[in-house]
C-alpha positions in Angstrom: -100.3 -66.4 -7.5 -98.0 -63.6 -8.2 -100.4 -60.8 -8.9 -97.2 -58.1 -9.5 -95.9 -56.4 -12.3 -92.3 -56.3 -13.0 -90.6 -53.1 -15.5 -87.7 -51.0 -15.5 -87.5 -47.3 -15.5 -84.1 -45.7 -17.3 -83.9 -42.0 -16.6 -82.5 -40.3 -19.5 -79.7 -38.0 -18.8 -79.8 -34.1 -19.4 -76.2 -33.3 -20.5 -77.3 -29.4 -20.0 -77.6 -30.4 -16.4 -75.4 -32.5 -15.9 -77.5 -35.6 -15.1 -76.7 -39.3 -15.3 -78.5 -42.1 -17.1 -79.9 -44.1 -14.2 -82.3 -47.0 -14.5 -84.4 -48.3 -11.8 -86.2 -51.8 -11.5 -89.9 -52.0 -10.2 -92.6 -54.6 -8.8 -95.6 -53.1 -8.3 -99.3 -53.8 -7.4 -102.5 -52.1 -5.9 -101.1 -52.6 -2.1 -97.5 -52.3 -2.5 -94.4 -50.6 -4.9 -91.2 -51.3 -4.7 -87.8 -49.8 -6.1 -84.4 -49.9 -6.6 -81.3 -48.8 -8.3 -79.9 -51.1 -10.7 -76.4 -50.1 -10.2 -76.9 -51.7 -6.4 -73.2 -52.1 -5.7 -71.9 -48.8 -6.1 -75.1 -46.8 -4.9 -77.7 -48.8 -3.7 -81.3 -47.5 -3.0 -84.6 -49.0 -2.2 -87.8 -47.2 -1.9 -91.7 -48.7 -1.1 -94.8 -46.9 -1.5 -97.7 -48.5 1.0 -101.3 -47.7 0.3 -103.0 -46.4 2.9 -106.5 -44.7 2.3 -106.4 -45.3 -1.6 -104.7 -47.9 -4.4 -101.8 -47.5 -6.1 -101.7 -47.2 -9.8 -99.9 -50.6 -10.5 -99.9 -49.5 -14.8 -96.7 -49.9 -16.4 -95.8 -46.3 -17.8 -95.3 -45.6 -21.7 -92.3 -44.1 -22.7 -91.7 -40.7 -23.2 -88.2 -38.4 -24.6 -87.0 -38.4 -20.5 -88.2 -41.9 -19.3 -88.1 -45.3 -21.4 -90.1 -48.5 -20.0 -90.2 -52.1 -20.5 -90.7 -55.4 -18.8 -88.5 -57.4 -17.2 -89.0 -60.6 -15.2 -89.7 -61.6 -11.9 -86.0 -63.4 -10.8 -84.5 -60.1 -12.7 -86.2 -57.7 -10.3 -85.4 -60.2 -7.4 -81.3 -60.0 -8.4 -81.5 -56.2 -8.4 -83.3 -56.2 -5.5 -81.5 -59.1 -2.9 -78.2 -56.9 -4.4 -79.4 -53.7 -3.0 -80.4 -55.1 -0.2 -77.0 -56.5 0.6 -74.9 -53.9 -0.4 -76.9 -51.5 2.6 -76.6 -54.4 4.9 -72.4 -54.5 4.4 -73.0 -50.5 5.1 -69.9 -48.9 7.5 -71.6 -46.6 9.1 -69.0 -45.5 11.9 -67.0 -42.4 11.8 -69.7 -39.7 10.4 -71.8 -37.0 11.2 -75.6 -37.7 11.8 -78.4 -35.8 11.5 -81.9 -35.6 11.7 -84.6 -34.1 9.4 -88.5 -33.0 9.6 -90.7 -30.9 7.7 -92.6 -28.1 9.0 -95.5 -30.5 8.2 -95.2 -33.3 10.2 -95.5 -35.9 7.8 -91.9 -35.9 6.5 -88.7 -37.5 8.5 -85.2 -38.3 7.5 -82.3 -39.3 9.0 -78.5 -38.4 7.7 -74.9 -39.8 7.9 -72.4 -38.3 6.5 -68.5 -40.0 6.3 -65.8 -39.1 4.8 -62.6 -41.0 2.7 -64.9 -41.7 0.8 -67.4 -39.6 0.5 -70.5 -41.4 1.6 -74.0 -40.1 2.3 -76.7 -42.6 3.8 -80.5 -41.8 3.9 -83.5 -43.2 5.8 -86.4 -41.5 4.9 -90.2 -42.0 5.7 -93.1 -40.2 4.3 -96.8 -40.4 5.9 -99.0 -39.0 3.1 -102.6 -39.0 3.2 -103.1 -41.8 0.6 -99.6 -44.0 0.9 -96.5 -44.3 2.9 -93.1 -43.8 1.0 -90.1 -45.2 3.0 -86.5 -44.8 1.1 -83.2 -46.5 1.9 -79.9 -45.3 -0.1 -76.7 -44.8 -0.6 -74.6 -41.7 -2.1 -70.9 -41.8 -3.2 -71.0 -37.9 -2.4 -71.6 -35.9 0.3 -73.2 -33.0 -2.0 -76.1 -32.0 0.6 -74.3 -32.2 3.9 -74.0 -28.2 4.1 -77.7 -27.8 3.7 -78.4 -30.4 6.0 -75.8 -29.2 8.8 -77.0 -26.0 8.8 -80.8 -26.4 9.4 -81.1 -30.0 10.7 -80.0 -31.4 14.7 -77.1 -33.4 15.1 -77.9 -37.4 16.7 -75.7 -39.7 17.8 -74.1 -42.8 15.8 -76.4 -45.0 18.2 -79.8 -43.6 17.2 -78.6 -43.4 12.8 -77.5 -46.9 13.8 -80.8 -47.9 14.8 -83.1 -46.0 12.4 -81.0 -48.1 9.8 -81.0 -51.4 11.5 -84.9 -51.0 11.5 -85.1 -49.4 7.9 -83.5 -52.4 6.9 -85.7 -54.8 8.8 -88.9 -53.4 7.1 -87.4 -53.9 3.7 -86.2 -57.5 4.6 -90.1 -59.1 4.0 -92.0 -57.1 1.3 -95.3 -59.1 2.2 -95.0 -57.5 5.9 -94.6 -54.3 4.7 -98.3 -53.0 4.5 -98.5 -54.3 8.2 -95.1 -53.0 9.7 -95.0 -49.7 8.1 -97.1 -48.0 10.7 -94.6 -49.1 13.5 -91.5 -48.3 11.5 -93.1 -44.5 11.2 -93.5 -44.9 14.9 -90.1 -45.9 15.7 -88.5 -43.7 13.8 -90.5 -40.8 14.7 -89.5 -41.6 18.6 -85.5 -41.9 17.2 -85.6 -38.7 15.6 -86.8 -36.9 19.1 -84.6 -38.4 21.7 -81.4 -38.5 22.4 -80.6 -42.5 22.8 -83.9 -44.7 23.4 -84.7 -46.3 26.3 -85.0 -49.8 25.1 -84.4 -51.1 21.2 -87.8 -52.0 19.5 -88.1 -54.9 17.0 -89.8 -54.2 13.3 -89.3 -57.8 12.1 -88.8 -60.6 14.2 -87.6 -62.9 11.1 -85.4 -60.6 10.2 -83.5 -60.7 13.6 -83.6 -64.5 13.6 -81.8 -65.0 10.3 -79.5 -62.2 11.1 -78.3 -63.5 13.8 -78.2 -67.0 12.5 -76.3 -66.2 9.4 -74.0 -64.3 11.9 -73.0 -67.3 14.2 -72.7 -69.5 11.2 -70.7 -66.6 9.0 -68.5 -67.4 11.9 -68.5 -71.2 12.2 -67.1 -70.7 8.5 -63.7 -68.5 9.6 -63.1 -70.8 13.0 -63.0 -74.4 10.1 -61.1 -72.0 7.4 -58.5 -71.5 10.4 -58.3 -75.1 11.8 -57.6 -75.9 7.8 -55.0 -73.3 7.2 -53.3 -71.7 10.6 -51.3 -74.4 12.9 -52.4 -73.7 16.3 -51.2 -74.5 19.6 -53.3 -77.4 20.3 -54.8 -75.5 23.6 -56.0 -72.8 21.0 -57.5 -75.5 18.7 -59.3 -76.7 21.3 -61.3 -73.6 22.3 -62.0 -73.1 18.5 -63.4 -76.7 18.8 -65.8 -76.1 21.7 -66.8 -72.7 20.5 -68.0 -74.7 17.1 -69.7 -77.0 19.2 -71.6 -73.7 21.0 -72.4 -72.2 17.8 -74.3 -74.9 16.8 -76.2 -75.0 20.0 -77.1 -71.8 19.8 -78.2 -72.3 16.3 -80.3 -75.3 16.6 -81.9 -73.2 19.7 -82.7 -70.5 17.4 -84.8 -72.9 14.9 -86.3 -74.3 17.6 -87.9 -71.3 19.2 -88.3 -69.7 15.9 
């Protein structure tokens, strides 16, 4: 039984201040809350809260003159959601600056890229409070904050942002795993933000490995038919395109099998 509630959140713009209108779309229950940015194409963000020592308030707000409220369905959260998600997976993250952030308590840690033509800022950041965990994914079509950040934060490599994403997105990939994995995400983020390159990757989610690298091999065994079809090959070249086919669905059906 689905024991969430589903609502959106629109943020009413301050002309004075120049804010936009932005709505957000929320499932939320004593254990877990999760967010995300409607506009998910353009600017996508995701952001859990994990109860730790107490409950979350699962209530659904009431509306006020900054902040209007309502319900919305389950498969309309999911959209918003699996849309966000997608967009940070298509992220192009080469080319930037990276950074890493902590607060003078400990408890805070962000990482930072930076790129340019567009403007583009991507955040991973993870929150240990006392009473939940807070772990945001996001997207920026400005790079606004980079001066403050450049000027009081270390500078990483491409690798380690790489890898603090890869695993960001890992935890967000199974919502239900989340009150389990967000301990080790905190952990291997924190050891990311203090070294240089890590010794060996770590795993968050070993589903989410599986059906990325499935949906990989088989994004591929799509292009090599889609060439056969359209492109008139020597028939040497045809014939490796053939046998690799025939090795992607090896590998594939070894991947179910061990999975």
């Amino acid at each position: 039984m689905d024991d969430f509630k589903y609502y959106a959140r629109k943020l009413l713009g301050r002309p004075a201040v120049g804010a936009r209108e932005t709505t957000e779309v929320w499932k939320v229950n004593r254990k877990v809350s999760l967010c995300a940015n409607e506009d998910g194409k353009n600017e996508p963000a995701m952001v859990a809260y994990v109860a730790l020592s107490a409950e979350l308030d699962d209530e659904i707000p009431k509306s006020t003159e900054g902040d209007r409220y309502w319900r919305i369905s389950r498969d309309a959260f999911k959209k918003c959601w699996n849309e966000n998600f997608d967009a940070l997976q298509k992220a192009k993250l080469t080319g930037g600056e990276y950074y890493v952030e902590r607060d003078s308590s400990g408890r805070l840690l962000a990482f930072h890229a930076f790129l340019r033509k567009p403007s583009v800022h991507y955040k991973i950041e993870c929150g240990q409070e006392a009473e939940y965990a807070r772990i945001e994914l996001s997207k920026e079509c400005t790079i606004i904050s980079r001066r403050g950040i450049v000027n009081h934060n270390p500078a990483i490599t491409e690798s380690v942002f790489r890898q603090a994403f890869g695993h960001a997105l890992e935890f967000f990939y199974d919502g239900s795993a989340m009150p389990a994995n967000q301990g080790k995400l905190w952990e291997v983020l924190d050891m990311l933000g203090g070294s240089a390159e890590p010794d060996e990757p770590t795993r968050i989610s070993e589903d989410y490995c599986y059906q990325r690298a499935r949906e990989l091999m088989l994004r591929r065994k799509e292009e090599i038919k889609l060439r056969l079809l359209e492109l008139d090959d020597a028939p040497s070249r045809r014939r490796e395109l053939r046998a690799e086919m025939k090795g992607i669905d090896y590998c594939v059906d070894i991947l179910d099998k061990n999975h």
